[in-house]
VOBA-1610 file (N, C-alpha, C; in pm, whole numbers, padded with zeros to 5 digits, always signed):
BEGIN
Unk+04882+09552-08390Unk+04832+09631-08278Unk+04930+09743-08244Unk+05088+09699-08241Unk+05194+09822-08217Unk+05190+09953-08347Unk+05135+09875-08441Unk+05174+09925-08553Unk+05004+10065-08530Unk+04922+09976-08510Unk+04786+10110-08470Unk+04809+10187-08338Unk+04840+10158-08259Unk+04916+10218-08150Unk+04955+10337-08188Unk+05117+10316-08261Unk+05222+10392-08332Unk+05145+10501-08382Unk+05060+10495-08518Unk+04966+10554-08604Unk+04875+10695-08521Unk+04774+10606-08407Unk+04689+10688-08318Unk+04806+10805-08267Unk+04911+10727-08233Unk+05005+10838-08124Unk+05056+10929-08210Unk+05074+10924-08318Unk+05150+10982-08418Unk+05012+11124-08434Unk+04880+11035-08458Unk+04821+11149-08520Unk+04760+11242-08434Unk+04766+11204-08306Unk+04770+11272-08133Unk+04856+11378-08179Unk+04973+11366-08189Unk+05076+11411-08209Unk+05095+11542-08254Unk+05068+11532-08351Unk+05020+11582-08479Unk+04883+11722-08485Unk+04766+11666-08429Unk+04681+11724-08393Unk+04684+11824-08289Unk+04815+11790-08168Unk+04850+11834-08062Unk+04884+11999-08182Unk+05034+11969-08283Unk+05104+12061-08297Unk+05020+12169-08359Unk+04920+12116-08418Unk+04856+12200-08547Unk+04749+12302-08462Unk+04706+12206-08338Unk+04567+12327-08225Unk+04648+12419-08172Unk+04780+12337-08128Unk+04895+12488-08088Unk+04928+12558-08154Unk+04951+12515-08265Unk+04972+12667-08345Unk+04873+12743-08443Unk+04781+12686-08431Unk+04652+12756-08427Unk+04617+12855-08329Unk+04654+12802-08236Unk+04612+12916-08115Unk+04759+13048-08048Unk+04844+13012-08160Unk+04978+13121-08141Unk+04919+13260-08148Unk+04831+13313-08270Unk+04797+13426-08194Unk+04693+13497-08166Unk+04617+13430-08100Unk+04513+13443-07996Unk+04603+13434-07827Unk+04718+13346-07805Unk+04794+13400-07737Unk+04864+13551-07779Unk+04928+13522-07883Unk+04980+13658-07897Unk+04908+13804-07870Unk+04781+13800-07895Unk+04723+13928-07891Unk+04665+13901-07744Unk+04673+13846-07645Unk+04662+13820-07531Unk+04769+13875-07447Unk+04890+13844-07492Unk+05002+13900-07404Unk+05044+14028-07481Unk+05000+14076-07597Unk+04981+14185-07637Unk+04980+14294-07561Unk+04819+14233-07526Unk+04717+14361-07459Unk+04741+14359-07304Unk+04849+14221-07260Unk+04889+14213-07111Unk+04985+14300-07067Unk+05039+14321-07218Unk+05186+14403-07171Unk+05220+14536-07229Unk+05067+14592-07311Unk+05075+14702-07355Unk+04992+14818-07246Unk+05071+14884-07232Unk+05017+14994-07129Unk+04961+15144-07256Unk+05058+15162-07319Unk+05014+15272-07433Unk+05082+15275-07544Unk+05038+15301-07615Unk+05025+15289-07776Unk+05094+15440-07868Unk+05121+15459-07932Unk+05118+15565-08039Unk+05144+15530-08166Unk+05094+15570-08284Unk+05088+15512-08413Unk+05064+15615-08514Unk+05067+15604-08655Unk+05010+15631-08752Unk+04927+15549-08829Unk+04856+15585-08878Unk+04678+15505-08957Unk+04691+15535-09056Unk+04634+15480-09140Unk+04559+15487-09243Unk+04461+15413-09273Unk+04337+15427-09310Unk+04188+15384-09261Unk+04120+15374-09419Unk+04085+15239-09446Unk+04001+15237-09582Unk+03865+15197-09531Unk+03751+15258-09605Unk+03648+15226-09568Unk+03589+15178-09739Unk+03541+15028-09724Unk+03546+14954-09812Unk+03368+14894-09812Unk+03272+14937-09950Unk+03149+14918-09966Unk+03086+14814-09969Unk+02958+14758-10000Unk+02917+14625-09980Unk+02990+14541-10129Unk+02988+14658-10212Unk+03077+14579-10343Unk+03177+14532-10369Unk+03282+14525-10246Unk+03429+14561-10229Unk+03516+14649-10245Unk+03458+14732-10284Unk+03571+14854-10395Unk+03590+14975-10253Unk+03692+15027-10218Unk+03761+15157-10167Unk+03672+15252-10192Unk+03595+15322-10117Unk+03535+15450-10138Unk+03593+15594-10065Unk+03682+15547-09949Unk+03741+15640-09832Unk+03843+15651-09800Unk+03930+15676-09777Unk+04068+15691-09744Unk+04102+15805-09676Unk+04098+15739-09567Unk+04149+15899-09477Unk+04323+15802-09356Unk+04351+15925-09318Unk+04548+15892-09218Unk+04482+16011-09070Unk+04606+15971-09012Unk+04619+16027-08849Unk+04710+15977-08784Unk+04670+16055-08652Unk+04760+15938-08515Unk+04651+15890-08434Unk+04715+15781-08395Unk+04618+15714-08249Unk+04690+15706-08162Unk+04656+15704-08059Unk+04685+15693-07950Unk+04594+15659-07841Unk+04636+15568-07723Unk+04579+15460-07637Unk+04677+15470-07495Unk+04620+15451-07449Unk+04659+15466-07279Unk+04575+15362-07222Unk+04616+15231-07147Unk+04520+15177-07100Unk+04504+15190-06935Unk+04378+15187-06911Unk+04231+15152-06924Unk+04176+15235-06984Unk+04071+15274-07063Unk+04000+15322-07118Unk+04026+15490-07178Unk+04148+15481-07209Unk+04141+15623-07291Unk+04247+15574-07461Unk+04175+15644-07541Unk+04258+15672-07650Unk+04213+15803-07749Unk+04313+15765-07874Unk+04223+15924-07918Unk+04274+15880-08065Unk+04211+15941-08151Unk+04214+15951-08328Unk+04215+16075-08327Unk+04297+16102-08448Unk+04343+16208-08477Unk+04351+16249-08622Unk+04154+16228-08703Unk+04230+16231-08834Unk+04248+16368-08883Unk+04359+16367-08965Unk+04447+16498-09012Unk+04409+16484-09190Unk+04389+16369-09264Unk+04395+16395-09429Unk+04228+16271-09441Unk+04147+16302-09557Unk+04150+16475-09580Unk+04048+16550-09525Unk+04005+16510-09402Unk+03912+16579-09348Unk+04005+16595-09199Unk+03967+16676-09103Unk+03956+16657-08959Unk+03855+16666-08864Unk+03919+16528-08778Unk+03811+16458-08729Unk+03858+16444-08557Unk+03820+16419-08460Unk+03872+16403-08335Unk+03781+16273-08286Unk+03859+16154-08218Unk+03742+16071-08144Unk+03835+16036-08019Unk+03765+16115-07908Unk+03874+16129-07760Unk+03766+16021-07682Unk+03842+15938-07621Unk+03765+15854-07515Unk+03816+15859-07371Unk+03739+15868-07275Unk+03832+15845-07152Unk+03649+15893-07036Unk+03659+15854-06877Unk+03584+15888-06807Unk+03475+15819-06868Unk+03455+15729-06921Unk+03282+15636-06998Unk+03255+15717-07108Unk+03325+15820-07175Unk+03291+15847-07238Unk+03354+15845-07359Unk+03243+15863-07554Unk+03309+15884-07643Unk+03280+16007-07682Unk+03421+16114-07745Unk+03377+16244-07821Unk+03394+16220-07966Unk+03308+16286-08050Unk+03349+16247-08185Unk+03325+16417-08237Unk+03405+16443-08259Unk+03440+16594-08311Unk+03450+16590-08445Unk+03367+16640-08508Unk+03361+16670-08680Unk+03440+16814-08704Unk+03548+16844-08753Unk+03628+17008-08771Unk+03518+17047-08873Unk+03517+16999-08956Unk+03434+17121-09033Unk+03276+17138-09054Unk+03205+17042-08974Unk+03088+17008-08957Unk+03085+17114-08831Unk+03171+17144-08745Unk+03152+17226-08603Unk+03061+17131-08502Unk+03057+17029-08499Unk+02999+16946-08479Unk+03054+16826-08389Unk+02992+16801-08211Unk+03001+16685-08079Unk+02941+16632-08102Unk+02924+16512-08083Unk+02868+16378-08044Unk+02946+16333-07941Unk+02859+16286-07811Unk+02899+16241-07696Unk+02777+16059-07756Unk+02864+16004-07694Unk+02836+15877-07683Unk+02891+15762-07545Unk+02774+15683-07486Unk+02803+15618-07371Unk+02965+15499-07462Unk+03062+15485-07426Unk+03179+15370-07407Unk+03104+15278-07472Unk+03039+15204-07420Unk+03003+15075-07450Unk+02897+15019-07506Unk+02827+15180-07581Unk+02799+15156-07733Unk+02852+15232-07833Unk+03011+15236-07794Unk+03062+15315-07953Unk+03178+15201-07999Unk+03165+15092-07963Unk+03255+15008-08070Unk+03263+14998-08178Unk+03103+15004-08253Unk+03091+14964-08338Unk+03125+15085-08476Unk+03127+15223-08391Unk+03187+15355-08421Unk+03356+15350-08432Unk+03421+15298-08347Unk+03537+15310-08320Unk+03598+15146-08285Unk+03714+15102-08304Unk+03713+14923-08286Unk+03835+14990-08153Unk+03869+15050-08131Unk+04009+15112-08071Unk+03949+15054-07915Unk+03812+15059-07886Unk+03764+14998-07764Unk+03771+14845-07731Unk+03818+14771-07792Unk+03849+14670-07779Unk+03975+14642-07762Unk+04071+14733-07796Unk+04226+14754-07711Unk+04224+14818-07586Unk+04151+14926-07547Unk+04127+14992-07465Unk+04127+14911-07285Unk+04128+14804-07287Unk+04105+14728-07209Unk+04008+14767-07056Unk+03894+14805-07118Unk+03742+14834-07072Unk+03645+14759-07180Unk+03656+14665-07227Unk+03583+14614-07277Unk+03650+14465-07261Unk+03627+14324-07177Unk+03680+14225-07161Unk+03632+14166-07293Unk+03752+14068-07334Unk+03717+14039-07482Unk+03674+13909-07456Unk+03749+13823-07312Unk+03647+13693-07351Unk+03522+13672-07285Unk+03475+13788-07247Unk+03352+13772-07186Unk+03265+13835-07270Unk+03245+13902-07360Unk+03189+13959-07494Unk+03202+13898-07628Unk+03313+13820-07643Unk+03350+13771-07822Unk+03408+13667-07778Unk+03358+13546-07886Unk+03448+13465-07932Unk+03558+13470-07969Unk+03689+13417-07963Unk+03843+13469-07992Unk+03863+13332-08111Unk+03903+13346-08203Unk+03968+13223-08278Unk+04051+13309-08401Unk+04172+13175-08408Unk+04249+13255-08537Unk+04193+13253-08705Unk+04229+13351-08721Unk+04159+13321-08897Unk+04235+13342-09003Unk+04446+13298-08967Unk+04461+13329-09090Unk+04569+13373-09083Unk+04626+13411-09199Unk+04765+13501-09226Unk+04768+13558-09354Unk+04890+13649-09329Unk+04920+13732-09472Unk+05025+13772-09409Unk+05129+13715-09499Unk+05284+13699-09467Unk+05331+13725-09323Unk+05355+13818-09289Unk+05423+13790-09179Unk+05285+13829-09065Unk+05173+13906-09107Unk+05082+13904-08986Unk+04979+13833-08976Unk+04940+13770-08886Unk+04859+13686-08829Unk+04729+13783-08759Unk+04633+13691-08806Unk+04525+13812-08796Unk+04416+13676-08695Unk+04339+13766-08578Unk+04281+13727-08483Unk+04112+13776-08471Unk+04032+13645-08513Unk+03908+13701-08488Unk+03782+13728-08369Unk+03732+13865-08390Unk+03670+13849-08249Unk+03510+13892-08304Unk+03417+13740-08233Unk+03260+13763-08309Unk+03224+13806-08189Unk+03122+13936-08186Unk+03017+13953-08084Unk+02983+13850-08010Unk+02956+13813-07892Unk+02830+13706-07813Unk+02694+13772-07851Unk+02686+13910-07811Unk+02555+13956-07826Unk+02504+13974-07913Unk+02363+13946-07948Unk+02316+13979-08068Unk+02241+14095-08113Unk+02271+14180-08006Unk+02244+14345-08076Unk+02365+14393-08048Unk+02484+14345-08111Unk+02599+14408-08148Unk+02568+14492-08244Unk+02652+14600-08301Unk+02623+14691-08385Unk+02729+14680-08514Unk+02803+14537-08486Unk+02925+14469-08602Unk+02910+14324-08591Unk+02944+14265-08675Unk+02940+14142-08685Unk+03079+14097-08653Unk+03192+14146-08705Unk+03295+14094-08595Unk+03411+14192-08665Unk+03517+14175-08569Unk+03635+14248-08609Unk+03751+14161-08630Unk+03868+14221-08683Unk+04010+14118-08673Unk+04094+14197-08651Unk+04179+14182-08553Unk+04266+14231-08555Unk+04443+14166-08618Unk+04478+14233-08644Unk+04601+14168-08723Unk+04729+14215-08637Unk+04844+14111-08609Unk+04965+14144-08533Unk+05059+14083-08647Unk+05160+14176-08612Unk+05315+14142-08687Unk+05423+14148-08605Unk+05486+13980-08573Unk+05560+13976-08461Unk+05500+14036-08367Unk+05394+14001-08310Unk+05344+14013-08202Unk+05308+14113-08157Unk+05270+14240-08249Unk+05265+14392-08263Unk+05093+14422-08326Unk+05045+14511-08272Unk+04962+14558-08338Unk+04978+14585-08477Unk+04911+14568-08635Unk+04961+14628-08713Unk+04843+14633-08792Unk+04733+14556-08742Unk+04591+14623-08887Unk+04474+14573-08745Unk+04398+14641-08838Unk+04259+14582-08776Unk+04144+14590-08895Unk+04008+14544-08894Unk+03942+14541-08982Unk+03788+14518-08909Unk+03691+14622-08933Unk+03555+14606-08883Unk+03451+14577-08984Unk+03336+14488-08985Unk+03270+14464-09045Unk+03122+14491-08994Unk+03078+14573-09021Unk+02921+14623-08961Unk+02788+14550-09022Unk+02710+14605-08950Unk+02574+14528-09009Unk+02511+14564-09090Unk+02581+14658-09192Unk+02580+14749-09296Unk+02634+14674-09424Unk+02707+14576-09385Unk+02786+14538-09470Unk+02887+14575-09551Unk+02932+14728-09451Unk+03060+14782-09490Unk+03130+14742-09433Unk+03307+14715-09467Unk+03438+14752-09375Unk+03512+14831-09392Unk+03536+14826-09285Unk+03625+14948-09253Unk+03787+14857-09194Unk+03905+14937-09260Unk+04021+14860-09289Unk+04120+14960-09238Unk+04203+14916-09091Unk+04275+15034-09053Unk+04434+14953-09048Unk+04513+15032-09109Unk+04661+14974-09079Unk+04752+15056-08982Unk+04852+15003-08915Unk+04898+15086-08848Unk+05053+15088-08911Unk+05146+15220-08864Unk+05252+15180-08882Unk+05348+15291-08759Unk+05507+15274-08783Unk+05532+15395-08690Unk+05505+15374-08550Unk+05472+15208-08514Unk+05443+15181-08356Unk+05487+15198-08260Unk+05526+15260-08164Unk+05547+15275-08025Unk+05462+15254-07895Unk+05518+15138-07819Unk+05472+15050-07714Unk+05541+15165-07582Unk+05403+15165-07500Unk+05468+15205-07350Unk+05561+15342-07356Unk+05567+15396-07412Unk+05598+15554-07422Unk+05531+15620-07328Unk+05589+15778-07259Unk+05489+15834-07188Unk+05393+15905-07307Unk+05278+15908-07256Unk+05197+15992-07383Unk+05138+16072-07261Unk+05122+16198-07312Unk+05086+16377-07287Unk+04920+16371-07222Unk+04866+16306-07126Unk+04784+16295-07035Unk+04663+16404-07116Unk+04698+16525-07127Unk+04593+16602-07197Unk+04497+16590-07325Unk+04634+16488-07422Unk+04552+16475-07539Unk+04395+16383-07476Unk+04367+16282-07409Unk+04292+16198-07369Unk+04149+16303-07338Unk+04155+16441-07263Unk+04073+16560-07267Unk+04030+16645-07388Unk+03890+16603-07355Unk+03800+16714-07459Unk+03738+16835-07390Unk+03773+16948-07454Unk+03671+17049-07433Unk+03595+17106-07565Unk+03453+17098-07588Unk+03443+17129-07712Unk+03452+17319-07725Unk+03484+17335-07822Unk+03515+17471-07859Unk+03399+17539-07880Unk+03434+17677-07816Unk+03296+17768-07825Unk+03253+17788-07973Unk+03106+17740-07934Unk+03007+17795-08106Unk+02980+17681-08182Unk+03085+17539-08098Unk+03001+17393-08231Unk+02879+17346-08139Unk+02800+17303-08178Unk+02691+17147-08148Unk+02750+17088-08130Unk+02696+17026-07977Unk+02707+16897-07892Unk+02551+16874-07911Unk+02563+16713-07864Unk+02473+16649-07930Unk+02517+16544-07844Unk+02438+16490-07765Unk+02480+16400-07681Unk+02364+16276-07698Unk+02432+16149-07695Unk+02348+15969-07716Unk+02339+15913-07590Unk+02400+16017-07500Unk+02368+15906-07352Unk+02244+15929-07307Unk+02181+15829-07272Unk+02056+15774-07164Unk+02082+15709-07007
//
């Protein structure tokens, strides 16, 4: 009887250590996003087909200010602008001459950067569970609740407790694969970049209802 006792407590035990550290970073990206006020980075962004294979490759900066502003900045090899802030998303095409205005809280599935943004509550929208590693980053999954999401789920990936990838999967059955590097936490960042004015002579084109 001491001896099944012993055994049960042992595998209590046991079970205890393995749900805790299962759940290390789903905390981590919790006190992440508790203690990140703003962001600045460099990207690089693969957008990856239903076959697996690399079709896209584009770089930039991001940048995030929380509550609800950030901005993309791609520079290679196209340029691209996606400014958020006031409920709103801009998506600026440079050589298309070309706005798109979009309501916040249907451009996730456009942009995953709204789910750092902290205007979008993550446990009241997604399931949170861990899914994993690759060497030193630990990657965190988040599934829609709703079922006219416009992705099936995202991951975000931390290194030492840092932002350092993310990965979107649409209902397209593409992903899209963003790494970060060059991180800086809580910096002042330049209030203006977060402002769009579109430039005289492109199309706006606006999705809000």
């Amino acid at each position: 009887m001491k001896k099944t006792r012993w055994l049960v407590a042992a595998l209590l035990s046991v079970t205890s250590l393995i749900a805790a550290a299962e759940d290390v970073p789903v905390k981590q990206l919790k006190a992440f996003l508790s203690s990140t006020k703003t962001i600045t980075a460099n990207f690089k962004q693969v957008l990856i087909n239903e076959a697996g294979d690399p079709f896209q490759t584009s770089s930039g900066l991001f940048y995030l200010q929380r509550p609800g502003k950030f901005r993309w900045d791609y520079t290679k090899p196209f340029q691209q602008q996606i400014i958020s802030t006031t409920g709103k998303v801009w998506f600026y095409d440079t050589d298309l001459e070309q706005v798109t205005i979009k309501k916040l809280e249907e451009s996730v599935g456009s942009t995953p950067a709204l789910l750092l943004s902290g205007d979008v509550p993550l446990e009241d929208n997604y399931n949170i569970e861990q899914q994993g590693s690759e060497g030193d980053m630990h990657w965190v999954k988040l599934v829609p609740k709703s079922q006219d999401s416009t992705f099936k789920y995202v991951l975000i990936g931390l290194e030492k407790g840092v932002l350092s990838g993310m990965q979107l999967n649409d209902n397209f059955g593409q992903l899209t694969r963003i790494y970060f590097s060059n991180v800086k936490l809580n910096q002042v960042v330049n209030p203006d970049l977060f402002e769009f004015k579109a430039p005289s002579g492109v199309d706006v084109f606006s999705e809000e209802k």
